[in-house]
ZAMARGU-4260 file (C-alpha; in steps of 0.2 Angstrom, whole numbers, plus 5000, padded with zeros to 4 digits):
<rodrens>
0) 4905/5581/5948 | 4912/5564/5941 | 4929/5568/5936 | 4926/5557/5920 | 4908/5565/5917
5) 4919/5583/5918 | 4931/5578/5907 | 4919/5572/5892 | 4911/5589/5896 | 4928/5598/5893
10) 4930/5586/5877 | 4912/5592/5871 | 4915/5612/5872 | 4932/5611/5864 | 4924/5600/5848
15) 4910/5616/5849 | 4922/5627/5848 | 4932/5620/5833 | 4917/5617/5823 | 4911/5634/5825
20) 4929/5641/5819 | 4928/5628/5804 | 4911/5633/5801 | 4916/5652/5802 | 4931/5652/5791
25) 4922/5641/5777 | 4905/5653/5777 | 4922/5667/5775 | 4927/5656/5761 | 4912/5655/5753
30) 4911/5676/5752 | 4898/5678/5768 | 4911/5687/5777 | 4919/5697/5764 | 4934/5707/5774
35) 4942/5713/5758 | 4924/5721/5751 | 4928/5740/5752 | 4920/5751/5767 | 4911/5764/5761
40) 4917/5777/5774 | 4921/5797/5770 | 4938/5790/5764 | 4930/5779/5749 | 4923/5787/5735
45) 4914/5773/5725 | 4909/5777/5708 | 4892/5767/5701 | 4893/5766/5684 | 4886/5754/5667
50) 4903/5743/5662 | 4898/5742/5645 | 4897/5760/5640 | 4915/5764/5632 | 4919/5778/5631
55) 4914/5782/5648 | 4916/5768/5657 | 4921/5749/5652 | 4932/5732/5653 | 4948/5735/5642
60) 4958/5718/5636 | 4965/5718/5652 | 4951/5716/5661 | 4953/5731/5670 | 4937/5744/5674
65) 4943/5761/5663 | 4936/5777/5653 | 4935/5794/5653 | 4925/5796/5667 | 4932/5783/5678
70) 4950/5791/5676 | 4942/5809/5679 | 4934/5802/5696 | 4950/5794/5696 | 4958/5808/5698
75) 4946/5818/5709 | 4950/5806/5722 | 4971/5806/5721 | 4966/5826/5723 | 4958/5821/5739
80) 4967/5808/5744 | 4953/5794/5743 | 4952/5778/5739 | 4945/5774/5723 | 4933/5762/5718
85) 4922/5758/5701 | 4908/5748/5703 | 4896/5742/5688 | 4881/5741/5691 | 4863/5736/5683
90) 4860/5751/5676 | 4840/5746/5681 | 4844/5749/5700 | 4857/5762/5700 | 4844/5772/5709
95) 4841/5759/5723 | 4860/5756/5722 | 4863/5778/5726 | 4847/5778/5739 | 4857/5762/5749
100) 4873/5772/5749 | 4882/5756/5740 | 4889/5770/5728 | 4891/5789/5732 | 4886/5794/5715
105) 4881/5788/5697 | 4897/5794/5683 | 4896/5786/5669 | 4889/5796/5652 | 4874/5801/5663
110) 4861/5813/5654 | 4855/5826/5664 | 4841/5830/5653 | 4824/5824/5659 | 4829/5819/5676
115) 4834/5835/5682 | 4825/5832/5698 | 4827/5814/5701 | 4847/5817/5710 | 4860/5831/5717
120) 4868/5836/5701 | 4886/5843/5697 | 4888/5856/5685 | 4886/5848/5667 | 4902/5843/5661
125) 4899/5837/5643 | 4890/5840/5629 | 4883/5826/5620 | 4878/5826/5603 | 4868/5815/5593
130) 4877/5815/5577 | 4877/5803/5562 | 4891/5793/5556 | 4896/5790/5537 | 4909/5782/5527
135) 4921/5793/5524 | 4920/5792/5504 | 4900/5793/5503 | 4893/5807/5495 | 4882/5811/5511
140) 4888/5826/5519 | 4875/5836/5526 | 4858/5827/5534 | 4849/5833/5522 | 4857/5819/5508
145) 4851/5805/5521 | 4835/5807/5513 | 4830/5792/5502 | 4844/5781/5516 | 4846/5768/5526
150) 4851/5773/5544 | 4854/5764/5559 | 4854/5767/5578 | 4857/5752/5593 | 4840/5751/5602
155) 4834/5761/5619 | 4849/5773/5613 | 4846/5793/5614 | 4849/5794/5594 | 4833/5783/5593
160) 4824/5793/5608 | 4829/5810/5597 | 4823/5802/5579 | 4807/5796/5586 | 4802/5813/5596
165) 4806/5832/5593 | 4817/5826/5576 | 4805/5815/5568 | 4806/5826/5554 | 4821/5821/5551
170) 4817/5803/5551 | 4803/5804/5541 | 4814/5806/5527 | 4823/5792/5526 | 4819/5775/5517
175) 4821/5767/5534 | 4829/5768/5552 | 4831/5750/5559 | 4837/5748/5578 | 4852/5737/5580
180) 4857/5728/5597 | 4875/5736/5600 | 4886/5749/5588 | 4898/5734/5584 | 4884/5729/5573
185) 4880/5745/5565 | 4897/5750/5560 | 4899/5733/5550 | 4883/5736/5543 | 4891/5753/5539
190) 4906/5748/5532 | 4899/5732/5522 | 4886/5744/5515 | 4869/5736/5522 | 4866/5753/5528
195) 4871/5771/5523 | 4875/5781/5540 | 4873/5776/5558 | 4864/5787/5572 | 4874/5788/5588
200) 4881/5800/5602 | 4896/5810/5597 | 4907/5803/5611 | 4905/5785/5609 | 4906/5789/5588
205) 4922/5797/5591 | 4928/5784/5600 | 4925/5770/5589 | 4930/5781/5575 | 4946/5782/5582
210) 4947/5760/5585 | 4939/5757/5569 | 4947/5768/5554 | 4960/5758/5545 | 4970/5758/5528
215) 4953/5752/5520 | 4940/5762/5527 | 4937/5777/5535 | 4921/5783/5544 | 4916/5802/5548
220) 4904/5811/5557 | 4895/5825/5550 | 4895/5841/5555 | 4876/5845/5560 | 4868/5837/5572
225) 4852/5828/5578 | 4850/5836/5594 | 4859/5838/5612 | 4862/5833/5630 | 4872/5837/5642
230) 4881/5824/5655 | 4884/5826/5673 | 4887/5817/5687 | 4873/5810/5699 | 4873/5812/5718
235) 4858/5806/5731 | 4848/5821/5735 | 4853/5831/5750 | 4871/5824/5747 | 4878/5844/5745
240) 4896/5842/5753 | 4903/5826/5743 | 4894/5834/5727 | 4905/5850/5729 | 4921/5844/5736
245) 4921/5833/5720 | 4915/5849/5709 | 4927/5859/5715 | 4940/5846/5710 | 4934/5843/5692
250) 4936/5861/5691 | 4951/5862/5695 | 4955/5851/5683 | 4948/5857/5669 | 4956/5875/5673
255) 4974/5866/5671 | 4969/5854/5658 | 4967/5839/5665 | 4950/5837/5659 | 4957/5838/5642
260) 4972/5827/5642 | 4958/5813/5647 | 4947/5818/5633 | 4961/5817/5621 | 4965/5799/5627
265) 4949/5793/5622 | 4949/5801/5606 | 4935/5815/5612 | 4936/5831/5605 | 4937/5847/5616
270) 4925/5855/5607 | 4911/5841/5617 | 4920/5847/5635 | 4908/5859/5645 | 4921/5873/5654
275) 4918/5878/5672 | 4910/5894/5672
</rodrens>
């Protein structure tokens, strides 16, 4: 071969070379190769959950993932010495994101009721009220004085699912029951007096009980309730080891109090713990 012809040749393959480095690191840059994206291995415990459900599960000021359930799962996995990691989800395909194995389980305020069937369930955990919520200096103490009220409840919520099924009853005495898009909404309502109580589940109403009351109002919850569900946390079906190892854990936890320090941090009452039989 011309020595000039193989030295241009040379030339060529090194210039390949260094474009297909530049090319790699840039498609690296722009995400395509994301090395610090977390393995989902048996060492990884990832936790799908809806990051706007506080509570359970939500962005505090920091911008940091927190709530009751994500510090109990948390927890379970220091116990087991996993990694942990909370990842939000669209609630919409949180069961194609479980069938994919993109999360080990769905823990995040998750009903049991109704989808018995649909996932591996732990043993329920909490018992979730639907409660009504009322100024603290109104004269409704019982649900039976909602009658002739104004009530609210946010939209798609399982206050509204309660009020509209097996307790229409209920509903049917009020003057009305308007759907609201978030709870922010119905507590100002509540507190400026544009409606009379607020329909809502006991853990997210204690919790915003506990932000909200101040020097110049004070909200309540009454003591009957609507109706209730129980929560528990959601695993792909035929998933049976993870799902004990983690539910022998939480037990754990609840039998030396754990479970109820966490509670009390976001202001939820014992009483709406489920113990380990």
């Amino acid at each position: 071969m011309n020595k000039k012809i193989g030295f241009i040749l040379v030339l060529l393959l090194v210039s390949v070379m260094m474009i297909g480095s530049v090319s790699a690191g840039f498609f690296d840059f722009l995400g395509g190769n994301n090395s610090n994206q977390t393995a989902n291995d048996e060492n990884t415990f990832i936790v799908g959950f809806d990051a706007e459900f506080p509570p359970y599960g939500y962005k505090d000021a920091n911008g940091s993932y927190t709530g009751f359930d994500l510090d109990l799962a948390k927890e379970v996995c220091v116990r087991n010495n996993w990694t942990f990691k909370a990842q939000p989800i669209d609630w919409d395909a949180k069961d194609a994101e479980l069938n994919s194995g993109s999360i080990d389980c769905i823990w995040n305020g998750f009903t049991i009721d109704g989808r018995e069937n649909e996932y591996l369930w732990s043993n329920p955990y909490f018992d979730n009220k639907q409660i009504f919520v009322v100024k603290s200096d109104s004269n409704i103490k019982q649900i039976s004085d909602l009658s002739g009220k104004t009530v609210e409840t946010q939209k798609d919520s399982s206050a509204l699912a309660a009020l509209n099924g097996e307790n229409k009853t209920i509903k049917n005495t009020f003057a009305t029951l308007t759907e609201v898009a978030d709870y922010n909404t119905a507590f100002m309502d509540l507190e400026s007096g544009a409606c009379d109580a607020v329909a809502m589940d006991i853990g997210v109403a204690e919790y915003d009980i506990k932000n909200k009351n101040s020097t110049s109002v004070n909200f309540e919850i009454l003591n009957e309730s609507i109706t209730t569900e129980k929560y528990g946390i959601g695993f792909k079906q035929g998933n049976t080891d993870l799902k004990d190892k983690v539910q022998s854990t939480l037990d754990e936890m609840f039998k030396d109090g754990t479970v109820a320090k966490i509670a009390a941090k976001y202001g939820i009452s014992e009483d709406a713990l489920i113990q380990p039989k």
